[in-house]
TIGU-50792 format. One record per residue (C-alpha): y, x, z; residue number from 1. Coordinates in pm, 1 decimal. Example, Ala and Ser with C-alpha at 12.3 -4.5 7.8 and 13.67 -1.06 7.14 Angstrom:
{{-450.0, 1230.0, 780.0}, 1}
{{-106.0, 1367.0, 714.0}, 2}
END
This chain:
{{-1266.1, -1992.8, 1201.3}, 1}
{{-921.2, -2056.5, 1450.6}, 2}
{{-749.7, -2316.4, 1531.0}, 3}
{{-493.3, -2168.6, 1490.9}, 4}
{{-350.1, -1800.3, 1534.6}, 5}
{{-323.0, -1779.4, 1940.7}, 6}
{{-645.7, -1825.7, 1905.9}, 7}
{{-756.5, -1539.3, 1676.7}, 8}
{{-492.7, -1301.4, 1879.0}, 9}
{{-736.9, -1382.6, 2186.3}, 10}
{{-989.9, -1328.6, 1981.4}, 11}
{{-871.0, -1012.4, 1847.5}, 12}
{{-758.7, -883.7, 2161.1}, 13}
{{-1171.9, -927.5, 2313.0}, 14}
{{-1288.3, -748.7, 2052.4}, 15}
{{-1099.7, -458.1, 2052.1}, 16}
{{-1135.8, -411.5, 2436.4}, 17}
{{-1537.3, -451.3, 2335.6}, 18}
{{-1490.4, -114.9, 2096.3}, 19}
{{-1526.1, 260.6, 2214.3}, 20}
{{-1189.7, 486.3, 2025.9}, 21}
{{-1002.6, 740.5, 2054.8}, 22}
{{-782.3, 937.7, 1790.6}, 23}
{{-603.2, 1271.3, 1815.8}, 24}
{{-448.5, 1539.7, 1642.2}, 25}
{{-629.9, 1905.3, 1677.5}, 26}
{{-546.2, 2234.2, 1475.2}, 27}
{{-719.8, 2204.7, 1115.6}, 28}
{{-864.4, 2568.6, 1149.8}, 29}
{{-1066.6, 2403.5, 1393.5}, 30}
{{-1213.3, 2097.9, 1261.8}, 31}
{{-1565.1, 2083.7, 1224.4}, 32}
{{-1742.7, 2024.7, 919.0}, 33}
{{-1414.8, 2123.7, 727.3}, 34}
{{-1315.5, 2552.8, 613.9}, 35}
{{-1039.7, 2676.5, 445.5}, 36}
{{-1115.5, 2820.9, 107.9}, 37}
{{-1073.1, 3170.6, 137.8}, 38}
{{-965.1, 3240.0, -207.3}, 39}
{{-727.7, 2913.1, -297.8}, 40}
{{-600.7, 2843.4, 70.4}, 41}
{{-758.4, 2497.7, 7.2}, 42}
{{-919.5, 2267.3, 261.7}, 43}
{{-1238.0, 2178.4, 175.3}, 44}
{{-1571.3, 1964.6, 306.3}, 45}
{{-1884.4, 2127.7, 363.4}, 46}
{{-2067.0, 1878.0, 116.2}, 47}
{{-1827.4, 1944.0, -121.7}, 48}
{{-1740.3, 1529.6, -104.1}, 49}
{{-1505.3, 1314.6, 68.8}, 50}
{{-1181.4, 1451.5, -82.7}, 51}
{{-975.6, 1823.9, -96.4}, 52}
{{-627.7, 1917.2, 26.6}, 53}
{{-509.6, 2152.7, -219.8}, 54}
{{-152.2, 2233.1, -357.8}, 55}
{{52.9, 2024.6, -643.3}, 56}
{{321.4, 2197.9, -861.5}, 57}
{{548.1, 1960.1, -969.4}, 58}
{{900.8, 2018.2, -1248.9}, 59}
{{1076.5, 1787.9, -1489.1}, 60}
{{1052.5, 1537.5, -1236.7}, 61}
{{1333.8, 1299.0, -1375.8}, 62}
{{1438.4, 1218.7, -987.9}, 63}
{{1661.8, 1325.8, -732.0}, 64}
{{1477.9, 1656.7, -761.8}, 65}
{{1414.4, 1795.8, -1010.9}, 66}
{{1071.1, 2001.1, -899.0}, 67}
{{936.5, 2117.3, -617.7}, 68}
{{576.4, 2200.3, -514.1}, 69}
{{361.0, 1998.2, -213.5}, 70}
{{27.3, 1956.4, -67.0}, 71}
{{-156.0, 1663.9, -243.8}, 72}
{{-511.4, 1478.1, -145.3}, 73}
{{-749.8, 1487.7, -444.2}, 74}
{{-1017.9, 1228.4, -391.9}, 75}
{{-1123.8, 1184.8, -749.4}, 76}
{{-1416.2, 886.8, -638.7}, 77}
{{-1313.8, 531.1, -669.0}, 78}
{{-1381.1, 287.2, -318.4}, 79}
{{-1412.6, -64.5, -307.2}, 80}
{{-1141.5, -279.3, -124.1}, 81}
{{-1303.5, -656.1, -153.6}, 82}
{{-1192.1, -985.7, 19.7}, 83}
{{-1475.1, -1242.2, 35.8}, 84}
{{-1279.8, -1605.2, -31.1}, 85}
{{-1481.7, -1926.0, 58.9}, 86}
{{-1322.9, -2308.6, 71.3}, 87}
{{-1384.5, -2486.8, 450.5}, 88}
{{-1299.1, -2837.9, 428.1}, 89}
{{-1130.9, -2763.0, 123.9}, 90}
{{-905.6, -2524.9, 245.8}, 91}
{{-959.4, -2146.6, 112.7}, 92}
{{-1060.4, -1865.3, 397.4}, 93}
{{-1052.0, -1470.0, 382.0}, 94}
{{-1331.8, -1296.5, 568.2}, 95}
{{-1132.2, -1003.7, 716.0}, 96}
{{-1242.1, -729.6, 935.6}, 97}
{{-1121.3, -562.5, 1259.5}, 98}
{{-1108.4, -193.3, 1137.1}, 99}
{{-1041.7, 104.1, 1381.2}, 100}
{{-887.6, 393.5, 1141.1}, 101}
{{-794.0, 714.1, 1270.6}, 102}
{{-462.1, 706.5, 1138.6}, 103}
{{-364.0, 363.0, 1249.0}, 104}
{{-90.4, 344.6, 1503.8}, 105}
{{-257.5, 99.4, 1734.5}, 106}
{{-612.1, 166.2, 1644.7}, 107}
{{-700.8, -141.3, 1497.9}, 108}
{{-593.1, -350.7, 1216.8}, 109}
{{-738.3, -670.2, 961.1}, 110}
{{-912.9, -489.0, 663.4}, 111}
{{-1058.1, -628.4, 388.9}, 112}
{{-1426.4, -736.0, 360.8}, 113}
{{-1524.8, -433.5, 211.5}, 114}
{{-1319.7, -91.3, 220.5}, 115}
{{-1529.6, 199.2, 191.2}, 116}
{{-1510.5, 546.0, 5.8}, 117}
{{-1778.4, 576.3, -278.5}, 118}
{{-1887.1, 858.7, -44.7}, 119}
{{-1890.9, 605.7, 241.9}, 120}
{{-2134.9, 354.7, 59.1}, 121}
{{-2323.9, 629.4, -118.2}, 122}
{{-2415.5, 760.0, 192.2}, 123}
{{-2289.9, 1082.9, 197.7}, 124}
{{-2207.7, 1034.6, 559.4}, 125}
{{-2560.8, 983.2, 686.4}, 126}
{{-2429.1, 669.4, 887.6}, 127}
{{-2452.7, 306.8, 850.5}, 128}
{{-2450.4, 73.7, 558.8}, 129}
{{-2127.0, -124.0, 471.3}, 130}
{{-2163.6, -462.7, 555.3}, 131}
{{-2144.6, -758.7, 260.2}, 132}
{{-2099.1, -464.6, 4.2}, 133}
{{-2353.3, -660.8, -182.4}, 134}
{{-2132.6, -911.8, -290.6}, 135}
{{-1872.1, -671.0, -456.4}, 136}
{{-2198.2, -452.6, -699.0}, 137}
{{-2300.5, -593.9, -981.8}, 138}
{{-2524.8, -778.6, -973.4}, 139}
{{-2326.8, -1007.8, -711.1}, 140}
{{-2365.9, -1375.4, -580.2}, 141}
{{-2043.0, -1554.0, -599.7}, 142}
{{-1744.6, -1539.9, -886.6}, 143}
{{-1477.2, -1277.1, -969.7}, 144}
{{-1140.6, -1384.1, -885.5}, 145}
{{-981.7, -1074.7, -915.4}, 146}
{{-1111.5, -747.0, -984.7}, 147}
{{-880.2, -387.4, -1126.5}, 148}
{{-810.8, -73.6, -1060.7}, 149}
{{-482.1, -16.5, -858.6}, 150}
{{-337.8, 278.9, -751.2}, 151}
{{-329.4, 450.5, -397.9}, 152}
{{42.0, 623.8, -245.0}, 153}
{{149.2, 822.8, -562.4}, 154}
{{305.8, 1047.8, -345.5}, 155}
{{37.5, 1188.3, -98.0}, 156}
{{-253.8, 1144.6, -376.1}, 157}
{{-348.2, 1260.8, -714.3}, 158}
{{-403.1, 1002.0, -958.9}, 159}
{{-624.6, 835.4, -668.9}, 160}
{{-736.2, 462.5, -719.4}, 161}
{{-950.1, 173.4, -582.1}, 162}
{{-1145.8, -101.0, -727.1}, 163}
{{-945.4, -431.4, -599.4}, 164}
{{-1182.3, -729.0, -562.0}, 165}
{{-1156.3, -1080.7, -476.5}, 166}
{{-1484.3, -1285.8, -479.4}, 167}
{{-1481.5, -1644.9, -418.1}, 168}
{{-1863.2, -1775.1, -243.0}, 169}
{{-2005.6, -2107.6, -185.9}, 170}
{{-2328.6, -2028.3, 4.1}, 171}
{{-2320.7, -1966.1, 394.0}, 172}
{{-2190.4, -1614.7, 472.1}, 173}
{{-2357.1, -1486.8, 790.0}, 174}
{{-2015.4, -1346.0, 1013.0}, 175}
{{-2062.1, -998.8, 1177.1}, 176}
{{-1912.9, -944.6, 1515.3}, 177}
{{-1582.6, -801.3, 1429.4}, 178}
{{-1508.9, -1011.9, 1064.1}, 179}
{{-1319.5, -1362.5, 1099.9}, 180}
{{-1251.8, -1584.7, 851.4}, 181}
{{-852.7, -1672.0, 840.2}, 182}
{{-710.5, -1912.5, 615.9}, 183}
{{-403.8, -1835.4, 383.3}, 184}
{{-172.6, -2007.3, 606.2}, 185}
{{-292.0, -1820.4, 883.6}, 186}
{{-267.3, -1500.5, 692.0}, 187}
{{102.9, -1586.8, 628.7}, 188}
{{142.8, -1634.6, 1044.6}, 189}
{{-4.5, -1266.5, 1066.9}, 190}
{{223.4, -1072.0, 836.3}, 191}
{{498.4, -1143.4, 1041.6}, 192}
{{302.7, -912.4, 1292.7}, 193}
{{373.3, -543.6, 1269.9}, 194}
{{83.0, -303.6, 1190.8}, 195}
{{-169.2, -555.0, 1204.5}, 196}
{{-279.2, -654.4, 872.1}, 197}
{{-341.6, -321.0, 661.4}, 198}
{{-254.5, -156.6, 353.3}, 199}
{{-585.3, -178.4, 198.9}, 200}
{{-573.9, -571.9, 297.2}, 201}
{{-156.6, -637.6, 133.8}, 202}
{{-283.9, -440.1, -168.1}, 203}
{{-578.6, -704.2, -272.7}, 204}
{{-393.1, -981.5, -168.1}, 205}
{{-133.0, -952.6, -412.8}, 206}
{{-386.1, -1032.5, -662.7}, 207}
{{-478.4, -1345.9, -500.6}, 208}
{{-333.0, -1756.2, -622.3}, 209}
{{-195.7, -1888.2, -313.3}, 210}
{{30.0, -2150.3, -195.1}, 211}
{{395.0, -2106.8, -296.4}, 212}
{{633.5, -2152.3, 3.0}, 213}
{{486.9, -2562.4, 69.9}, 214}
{{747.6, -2834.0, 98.5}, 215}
{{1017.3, -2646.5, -88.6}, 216}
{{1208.2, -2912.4, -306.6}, 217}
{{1233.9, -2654.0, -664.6}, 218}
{{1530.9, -2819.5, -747.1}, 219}
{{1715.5, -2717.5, -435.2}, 220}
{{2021.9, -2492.9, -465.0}, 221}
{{1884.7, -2211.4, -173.3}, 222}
{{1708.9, -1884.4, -179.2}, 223}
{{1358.3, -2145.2, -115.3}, 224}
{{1408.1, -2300.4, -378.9}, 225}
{{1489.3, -2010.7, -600.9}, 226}
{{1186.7, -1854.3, -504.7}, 227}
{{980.3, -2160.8, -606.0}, 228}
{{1150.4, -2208.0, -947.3}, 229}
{{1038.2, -1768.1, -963.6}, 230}
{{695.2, -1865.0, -867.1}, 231}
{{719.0, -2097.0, -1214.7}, 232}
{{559.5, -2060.2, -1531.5}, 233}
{{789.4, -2231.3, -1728.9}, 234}
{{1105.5, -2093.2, -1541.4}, 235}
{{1412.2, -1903.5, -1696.5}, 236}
{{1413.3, -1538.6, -1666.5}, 237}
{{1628.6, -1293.2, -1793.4}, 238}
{{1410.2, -1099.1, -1973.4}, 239}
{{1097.6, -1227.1, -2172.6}, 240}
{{746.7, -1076.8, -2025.7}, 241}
{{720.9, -898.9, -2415.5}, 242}
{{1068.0, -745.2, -2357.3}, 243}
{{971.9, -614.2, -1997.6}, 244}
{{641.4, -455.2, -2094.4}, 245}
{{858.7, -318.2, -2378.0}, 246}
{{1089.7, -115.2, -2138.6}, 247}
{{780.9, -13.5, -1889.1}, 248}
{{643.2, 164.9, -2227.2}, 249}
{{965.2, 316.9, -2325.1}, 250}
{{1003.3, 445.2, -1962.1}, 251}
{{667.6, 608.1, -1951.3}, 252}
{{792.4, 762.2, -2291.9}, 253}
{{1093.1, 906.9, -2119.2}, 254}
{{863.7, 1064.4, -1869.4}, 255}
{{876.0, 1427.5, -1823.5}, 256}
{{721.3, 1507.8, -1538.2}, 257}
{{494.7, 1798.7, -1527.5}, 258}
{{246.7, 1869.1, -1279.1}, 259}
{{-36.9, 2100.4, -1216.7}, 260}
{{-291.0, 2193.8, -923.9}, 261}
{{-222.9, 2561.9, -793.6}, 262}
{{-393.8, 2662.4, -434.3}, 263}
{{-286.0, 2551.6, -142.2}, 264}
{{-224.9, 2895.2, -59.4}, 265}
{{80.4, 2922.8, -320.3}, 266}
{{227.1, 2592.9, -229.6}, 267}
{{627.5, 2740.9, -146.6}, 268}
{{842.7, 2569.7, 109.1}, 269}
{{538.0, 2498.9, 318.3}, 270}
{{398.3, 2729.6, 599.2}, 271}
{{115.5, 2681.2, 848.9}, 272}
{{236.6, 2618.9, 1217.2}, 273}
{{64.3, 2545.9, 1530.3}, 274}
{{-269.3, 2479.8, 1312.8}, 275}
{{-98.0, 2254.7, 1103.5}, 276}
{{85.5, 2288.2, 774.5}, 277}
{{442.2, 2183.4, 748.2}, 278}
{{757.5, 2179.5, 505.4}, 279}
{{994.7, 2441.1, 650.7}, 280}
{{1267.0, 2167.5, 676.0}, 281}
{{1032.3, 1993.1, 878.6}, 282}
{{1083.9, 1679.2, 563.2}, 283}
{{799.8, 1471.6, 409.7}, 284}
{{551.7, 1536.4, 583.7}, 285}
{{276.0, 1747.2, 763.9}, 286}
{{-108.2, 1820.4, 708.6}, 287}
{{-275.2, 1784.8, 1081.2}, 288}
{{-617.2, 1764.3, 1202.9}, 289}
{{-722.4, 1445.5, 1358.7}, 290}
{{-1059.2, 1471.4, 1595.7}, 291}
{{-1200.9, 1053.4, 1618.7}, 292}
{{-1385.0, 877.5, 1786.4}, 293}
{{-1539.4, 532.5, 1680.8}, 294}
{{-1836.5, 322.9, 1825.0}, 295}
{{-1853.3, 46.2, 1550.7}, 296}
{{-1766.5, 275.7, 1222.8}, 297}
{{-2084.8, 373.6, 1036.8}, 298}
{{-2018.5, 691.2, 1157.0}, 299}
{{-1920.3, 740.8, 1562.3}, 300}
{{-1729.7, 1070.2, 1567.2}, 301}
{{-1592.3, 1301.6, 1295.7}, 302}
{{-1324.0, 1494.8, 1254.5}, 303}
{{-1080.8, 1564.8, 966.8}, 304}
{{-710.7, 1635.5, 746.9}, 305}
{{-489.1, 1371.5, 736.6}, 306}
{{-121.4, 1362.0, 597.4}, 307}
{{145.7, 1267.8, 873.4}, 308}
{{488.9, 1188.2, 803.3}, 309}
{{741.4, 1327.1, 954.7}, 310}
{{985.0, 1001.4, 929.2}, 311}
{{947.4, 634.9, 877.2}, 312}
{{1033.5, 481.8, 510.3}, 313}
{{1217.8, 256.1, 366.5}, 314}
{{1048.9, -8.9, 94.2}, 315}
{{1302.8, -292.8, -62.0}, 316}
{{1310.7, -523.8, -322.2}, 317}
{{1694.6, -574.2, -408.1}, 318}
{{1674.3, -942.3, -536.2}, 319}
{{1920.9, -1210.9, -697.2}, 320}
{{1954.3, -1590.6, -837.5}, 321}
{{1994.5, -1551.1, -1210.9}, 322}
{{2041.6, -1926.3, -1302.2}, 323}
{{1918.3, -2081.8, -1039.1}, 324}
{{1612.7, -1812.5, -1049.1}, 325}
{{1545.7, -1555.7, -765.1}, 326}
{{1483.4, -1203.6, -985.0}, 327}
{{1393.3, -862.7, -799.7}, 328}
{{1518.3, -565.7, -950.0}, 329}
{{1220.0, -367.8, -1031.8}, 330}
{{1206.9, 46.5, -1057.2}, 331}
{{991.2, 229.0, -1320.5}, 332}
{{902.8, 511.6, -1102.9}, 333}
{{853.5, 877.6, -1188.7}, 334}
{{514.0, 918.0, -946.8}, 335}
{{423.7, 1272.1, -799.1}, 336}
{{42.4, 1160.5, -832.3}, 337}
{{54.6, 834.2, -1095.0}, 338}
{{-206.6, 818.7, -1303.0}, 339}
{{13.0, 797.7, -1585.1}, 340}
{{303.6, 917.3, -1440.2}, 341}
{{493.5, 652.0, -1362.9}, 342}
{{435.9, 279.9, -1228.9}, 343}
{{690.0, -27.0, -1155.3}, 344}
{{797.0, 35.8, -815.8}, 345}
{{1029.2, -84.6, -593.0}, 346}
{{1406.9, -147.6, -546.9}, 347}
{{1382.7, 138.4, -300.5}, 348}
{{1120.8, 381.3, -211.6}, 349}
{{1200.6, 662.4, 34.1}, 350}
{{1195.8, 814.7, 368.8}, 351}
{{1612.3, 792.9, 393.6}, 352}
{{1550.5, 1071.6, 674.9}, 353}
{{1524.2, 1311.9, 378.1}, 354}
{{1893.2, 1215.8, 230.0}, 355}
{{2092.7, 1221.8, 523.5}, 356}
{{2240.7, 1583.2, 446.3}, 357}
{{2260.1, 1579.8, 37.3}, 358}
{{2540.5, 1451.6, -204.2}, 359}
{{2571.7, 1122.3, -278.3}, 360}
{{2450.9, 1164.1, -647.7}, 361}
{{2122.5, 1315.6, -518.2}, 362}
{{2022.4, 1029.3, -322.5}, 363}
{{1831.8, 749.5, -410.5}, 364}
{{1972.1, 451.4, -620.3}, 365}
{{2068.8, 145.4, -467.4}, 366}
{{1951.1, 322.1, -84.0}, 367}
{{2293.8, 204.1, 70.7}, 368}
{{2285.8, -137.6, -57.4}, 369}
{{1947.8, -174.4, 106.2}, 370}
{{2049.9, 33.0, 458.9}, 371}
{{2360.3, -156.1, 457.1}, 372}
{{2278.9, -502.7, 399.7}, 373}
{{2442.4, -817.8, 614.2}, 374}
{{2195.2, -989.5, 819.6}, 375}
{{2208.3, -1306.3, 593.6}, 376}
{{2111.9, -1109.4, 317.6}, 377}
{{1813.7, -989.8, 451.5}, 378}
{{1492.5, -1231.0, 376.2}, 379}
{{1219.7, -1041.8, 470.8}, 380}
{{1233.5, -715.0, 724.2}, 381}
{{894.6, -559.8, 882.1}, 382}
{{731.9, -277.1, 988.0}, 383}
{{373.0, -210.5, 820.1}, 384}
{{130.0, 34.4, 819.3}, 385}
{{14.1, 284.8, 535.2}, 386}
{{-354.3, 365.1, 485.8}, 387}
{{-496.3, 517.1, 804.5}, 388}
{{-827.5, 643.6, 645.2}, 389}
{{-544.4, 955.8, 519.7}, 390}
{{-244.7, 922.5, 692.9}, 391}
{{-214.6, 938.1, 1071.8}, 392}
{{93.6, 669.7, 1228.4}, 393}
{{227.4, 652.6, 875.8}, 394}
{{479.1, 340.9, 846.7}, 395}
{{759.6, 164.6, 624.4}, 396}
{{1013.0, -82.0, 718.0}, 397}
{{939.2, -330.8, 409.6}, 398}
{{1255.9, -531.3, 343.6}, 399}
{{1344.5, -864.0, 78.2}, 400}
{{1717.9, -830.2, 94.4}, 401}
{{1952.6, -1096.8, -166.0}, 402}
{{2250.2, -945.8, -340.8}, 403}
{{2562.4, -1142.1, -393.6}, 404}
{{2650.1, -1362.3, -711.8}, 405}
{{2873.2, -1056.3, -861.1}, 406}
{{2564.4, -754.8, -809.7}, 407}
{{2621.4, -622.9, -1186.3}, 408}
{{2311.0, -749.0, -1413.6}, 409}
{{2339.4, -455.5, -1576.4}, 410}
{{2161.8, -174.1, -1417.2}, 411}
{{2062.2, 165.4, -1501.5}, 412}
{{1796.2, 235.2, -1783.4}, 413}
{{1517.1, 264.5, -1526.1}, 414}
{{1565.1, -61.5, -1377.6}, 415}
{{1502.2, -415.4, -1491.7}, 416}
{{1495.5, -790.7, -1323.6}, 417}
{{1189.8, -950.2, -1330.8}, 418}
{{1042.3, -1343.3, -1174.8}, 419}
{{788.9, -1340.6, -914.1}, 420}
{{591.7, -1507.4, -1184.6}, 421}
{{581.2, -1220.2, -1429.1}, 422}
{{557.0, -963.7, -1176.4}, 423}
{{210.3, -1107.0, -1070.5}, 424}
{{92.0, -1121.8, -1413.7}, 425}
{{116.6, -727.9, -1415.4}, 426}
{{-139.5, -737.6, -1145.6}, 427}
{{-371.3, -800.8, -1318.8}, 428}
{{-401.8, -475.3, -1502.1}, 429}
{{-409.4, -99.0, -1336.5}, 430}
{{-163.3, 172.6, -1312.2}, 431}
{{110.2, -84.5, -1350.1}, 432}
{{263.1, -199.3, -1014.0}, 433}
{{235.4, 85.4, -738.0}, 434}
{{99.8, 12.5, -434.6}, 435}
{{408.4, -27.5, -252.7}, 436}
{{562.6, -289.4, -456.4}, 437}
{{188.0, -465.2, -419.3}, 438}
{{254.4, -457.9, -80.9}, 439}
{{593.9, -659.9, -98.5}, 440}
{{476.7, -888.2, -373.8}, 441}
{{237.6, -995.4, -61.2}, 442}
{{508.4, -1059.5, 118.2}, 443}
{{614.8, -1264.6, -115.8}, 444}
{{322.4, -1459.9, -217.7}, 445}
{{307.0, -1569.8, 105.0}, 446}
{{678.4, -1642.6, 237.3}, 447}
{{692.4, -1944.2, 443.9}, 448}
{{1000.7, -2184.4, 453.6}, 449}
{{1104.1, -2058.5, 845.4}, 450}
{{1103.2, -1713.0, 711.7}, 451}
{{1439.9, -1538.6, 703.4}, 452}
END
C-alpha cells in the first residue's frame, strides 16, 4: 500500500526500469508461429488457438454507411479480467498489476488482477501460470461482487467477450513483485493520468460501488451536485428504468444489420502493403505484425497480428441537468461485431479523422457539438488507451462535456437520457453497455470534486 500516489509513481517507475521489453512492428508474412491460409487469405496460428484475422462482410448497417466489408479478430474463447478488492483499515483496496502489452503506447500500464486469454490460463502457450487466477475459478475463496459477461471493441472483434470479476477477500493476499494494492481514492488520482490505467482495468471497474464525488452538498445548484443527485436512487429522471429498457429492445428490433465471415482474401477496399494490410484510403485502420519482447509475461518473446489505427478517436458523453439531475444522452449503437448487434453506446463514438471529407448528413450525430465544445463545458477530457493485447498504440480522447439549458430533450429515435444511477444498473447484465461507454461510466464513478 502508498501513502499516497507520488509514492506509487516512484514505485512504478522502479519497477518498470527492473523489466526487460521491447515492442515493434515487422511484416506479418514474417511472423513466426503465424501462416497465411492459402485458400481463405486468413491469418491463422499454428495451434489453431489464440484467435484468427479473417474478413467481415457487413450491409444494412443502419449508420453513416450503409455496408462495407473489413478485417475482423475472431477470438471465440472467453478470458478472465478480475480485480481482487480487500478492506485495510476499513478502507477498500484494488490489487492491480503492472502489465507490459505489446500494443501499449508506453509499455506498461495498471491491469487488473487477473487478465488472461482462456488460451493463456489453459496453457496453450507453454509458459507460466497466471498469478491469483485461483481466486476468480470456481471453487474460489472470497465473495462475488461483480461477475458478467461484457463485451470487447465491437468494431475490431466479432462478438468477442470477457468474464468481468470483482472479488472482495478477507484473508492475507501474498503481493507479487509487480501487483500493488491502490485504494479507490487513489485510483481516482490515477485516471487523471494518460495511458496508465488500462482498458481491461476501466472496463471492471465500472461494475464496482464506490464513493460518489465525497463532500458534495446534493442539494447544491452545480454540475457536483447534479451528479450526486444522478448517482441517487430515489432521484428524478426523465425516463423510468422500464421505459428505457423498453426503447433498448425496440432498437435492437430496428436492427438490420447483416453480417457474415468471407476470407480475408475477398475483403474489398483493403490491399496488403509493405507486409501489412491496409484500407486503400489509408482510414480505420491497419493489420501489422508486432515482434515482443517481455521478461515478466508468462511467455518472454512471441510474435503476432495486431490491429493499428490509423487515427486517434473520439469517445463523449453529451450530458445535461434535467431538474436539477445531470442525464447523459445515451446511443443504441448498430455494432460491426455486437453480440446482438447493437449495445448502448456513447454520445459519440468515432475516429472524426474518417469524416473530415464527407457531407454533413453522413457524419456522425452530435460529432460537432462534442469537437466544438467551450472549455466550461467540458467536465472530463483524457487520453486512454485501448486493449494492447490486439491493438498496437490504439487511443481515444474520452470526453464528459455539459450542454446548455436549451439542448432540445427531444432527440432522435436512437438516443435517450439516462441517470448515472440507471446506467450502472445495466452493468450488471452482458451485451448491454459497450465497452466504451464502460469506460466513461468509470470516469464517472470516480469524478472527484477538483475535477473539471
Amino acid at each position: 500500500m502508498f501513502a499516497d500516489t507520488a509514492e506509487f509513481h516512484a514505485w512504478f517507475q522502479d519497477r518498470c526500469r527492473a523489466q526487460d521489453y521491447r515492442a515493434a512492428k515487422m511484416p506479418l508474412d514474417r511472423l513466426d508461429g503465424w501462416h497465411t491460409d492459402p485458400d481463405s487469405g486468413n491469418i491463422v496460428h499454428r495451434t489453431g488457438k489464440f484467435f484468427t484475422i479473417e474478413g467481415l462482410d457487413v450491409s444494412r448497417s443502419g449508420r453513416e454507411v450503409e455496408a462495407w466489408r473489413q478485417p475482423i479478430i475472431v477470438q471465440a474463447e472467453q478470458g478472465v479480467l478480475g480485480i481482487l478488492v480487500k478492506e485495510f483499515g476499513g478502507v477498500a483496496h484494488c490489487l492491480l498489476q503492472i502489465k507490459m502489452e505489446p500494443g501499449n503506447i508506453n509499455g506498461f500500464q495498471l491491469s487488473p488482477t487477473v487478465q488472461a486469454t482462456r488460451s493463456n490460463f489453459t496453457g496453450v502457450h507453454g509458459g507460466k501460470a497466471v498469478p491469483y487466477l485461483e481466486y476468480f475459478t470456481a471453487p474460489r475463496p472470497g465473495r462475488i461482487v461483480s461477475d458478467v459477461l461484457q463485451s470487447e471493441q465491437a468494431s475490431w472483434f466479432l462478438a468477442k467477450r470477457n468474464r468481468n470479476m470483482i472479488v472482495q477477500v478477507e484473508d492475507d493476499v501474498p503481493v507479487l513483485d509487480d501487483f500493488c494494492w491502490l485504494s479507490f481514492a487513489q485510483i481516482a488520482e490515477l485516471l487523471r493520468v494518460p495511458d496508465l490505467i488500462n482498458m481491461d482495468t476501466r472496463t471492471v471497474l465500472s461494475g464496482a460501488v464506490v464513493r460518489r464525488a465525497g463532500g458534495t452538498d446534493p442539494a447544491a445548484d452545480t454540475f457536483h451536485g447534479a451528479l450526486t443527485r444522478s448517482w441517487d436512487r430515489d432521484g428524478a429522471s426523465l425516463h423510468a428504468t422500464v421505459e428505457l429498457l423498453s426503447w433498448f429492445t425496440e432498437a435492437k428490433g430496428r436492427c438490420t444489420l447483416t453480417r457474415q465471415l468471407i476470407p480475408l482474401s475477398k475483403v474489398d477496399g483493403w490491399s496488403w502493403r509493405d507486409g501489412t494490410i491496409c484500407h486503400d484510403r489509408d482510414q480505420h485502420f491497419a493489420v501489422v505484425g508486432v515482434d515482443v519482447h517481455a521478461s515478466n509475461r508468462e511467455v518472454t518473446g512471441w510474435q503476432q497480428p495486431m490491429f493499428e489505427p490509423r487515427s486517434r478517436g473520439v469517445i463523449a458523453f453529451l450530458t445535461r441537468r434535467i431538474d436539477g439531475v445531470l442525464h447523459l444522452l445515451v446511443q443504441a449503437r448498430t455494432e460491426t461485431g455486437a453480440f446482438d448487434g447493437v449495445e448502448m453506446a456513447p454520445t459519440v463514438q468515432c475516429q472524426p479523422e474518417n469524416y473530415r471529407f464527407v457531407p454533413a448528413d453522413r457524419k456522425p450525430l452530435f460529432l460537432d457539438e462534442v469537437l466544438g465544445a467551450r472549455p466550461e463545458q467540458i467536465r472530463w477530457d483524457s487520453i486512454h488507451s485501448e486493449e494492447g493485447g490486439r491493438f498496437y498504440h490504439a487511443q481515444n480522447r474520452y470526453l464528459l462535456v455539459e450542454v446548455d439549458d436549451d439542448f432540445p430533450l427531444e432527440v432522435p429515435e436512437n438516443y435517450t437520457w439516462t441517470t448515472l444511477r440507471q446506467l450502472t444498473e445495466f452493468v450488471r447484465y452482458g451485451n448491454h453497455l459497450n465497452v466504451e461507454a464502460r469506460s466513461l461510466l468509470t470516469f464517472f464513478r470516480f469524478y472527484q470534486e477538483d475535477d473539471r
